[in-house]
C-alpha positions in Angstrom: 0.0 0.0 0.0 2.8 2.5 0.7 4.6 1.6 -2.6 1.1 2.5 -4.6 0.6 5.6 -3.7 3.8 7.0 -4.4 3.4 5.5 -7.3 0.1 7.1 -8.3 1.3 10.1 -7.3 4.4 10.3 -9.3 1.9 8.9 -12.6 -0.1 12.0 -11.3 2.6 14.6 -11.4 3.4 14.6 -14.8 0.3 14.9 -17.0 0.1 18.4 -14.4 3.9 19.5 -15.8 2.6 18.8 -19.5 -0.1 20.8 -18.8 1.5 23.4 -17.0 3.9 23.5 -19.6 1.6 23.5 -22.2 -0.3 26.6 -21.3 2.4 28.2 -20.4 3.9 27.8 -23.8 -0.1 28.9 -25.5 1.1 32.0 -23.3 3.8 32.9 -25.0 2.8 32.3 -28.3 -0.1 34.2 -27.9 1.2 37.6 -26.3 2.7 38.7 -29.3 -1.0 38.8 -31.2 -2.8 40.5 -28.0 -0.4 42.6 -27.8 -0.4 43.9 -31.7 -4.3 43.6 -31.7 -4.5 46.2 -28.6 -1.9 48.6 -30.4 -4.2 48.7 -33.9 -6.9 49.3 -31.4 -5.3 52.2 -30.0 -4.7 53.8 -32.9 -8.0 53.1 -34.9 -11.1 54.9 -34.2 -14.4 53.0 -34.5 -17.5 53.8 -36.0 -19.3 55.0 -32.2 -15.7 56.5 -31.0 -16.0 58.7 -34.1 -19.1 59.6 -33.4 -19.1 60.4 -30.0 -16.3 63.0 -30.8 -18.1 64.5 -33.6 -21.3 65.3 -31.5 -18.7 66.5 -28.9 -17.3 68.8 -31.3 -20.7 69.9 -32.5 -21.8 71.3 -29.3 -18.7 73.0 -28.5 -19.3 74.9 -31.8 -22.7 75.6 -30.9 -21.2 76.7 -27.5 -18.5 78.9 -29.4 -21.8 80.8 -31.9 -23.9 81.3 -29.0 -21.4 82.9 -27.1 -20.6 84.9 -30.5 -24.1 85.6 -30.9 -24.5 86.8 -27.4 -21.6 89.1 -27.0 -22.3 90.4 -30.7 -26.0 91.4 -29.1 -24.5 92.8 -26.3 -22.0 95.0 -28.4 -25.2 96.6 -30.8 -27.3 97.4 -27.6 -24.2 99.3 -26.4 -24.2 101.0 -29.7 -27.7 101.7 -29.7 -27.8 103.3 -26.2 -24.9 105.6 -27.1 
């Protein structure tokens, strides 16, 4: 009995190494890919990213006129009263 499960257990041990070994080595081959698939997304601009920003800009130039608008207001009153 103390011969089998040392036995077992040494049976046992390797298939976990393979394993170990194995994923480990799926690791390595794989980080290069991730890691050049999360630069091109870095650099790239979807479709909803693109227009996000382009709503974003629209309402800062809508911002920009209405302040234009107001101040230019503003100015002819002043010219008016004088």
């Amino acid at each position: 009995m103390r011969i089998i499960l040392p036995l077992l257990l040494a049976l046992a041990l390797p298939g976990c190494v393979v394993a170990s070994v194995a994923d480990a080595a799926v690791d390595v081959v794989t980080l290069p890919v991730k890691a050049a698939s999360g630069a091109v997304d870095l650099m790239t601009t979807s479709q909803d990213e693109a227009d996000l920003n382009a709503g974003r800009e629209l309402r800062k130039q809508q911002e920009r006129d209405r302040k234009a608008a107001k101040k230019a207001a503003k100015k002819a009153r002043e010219r008016d009263d004088a």
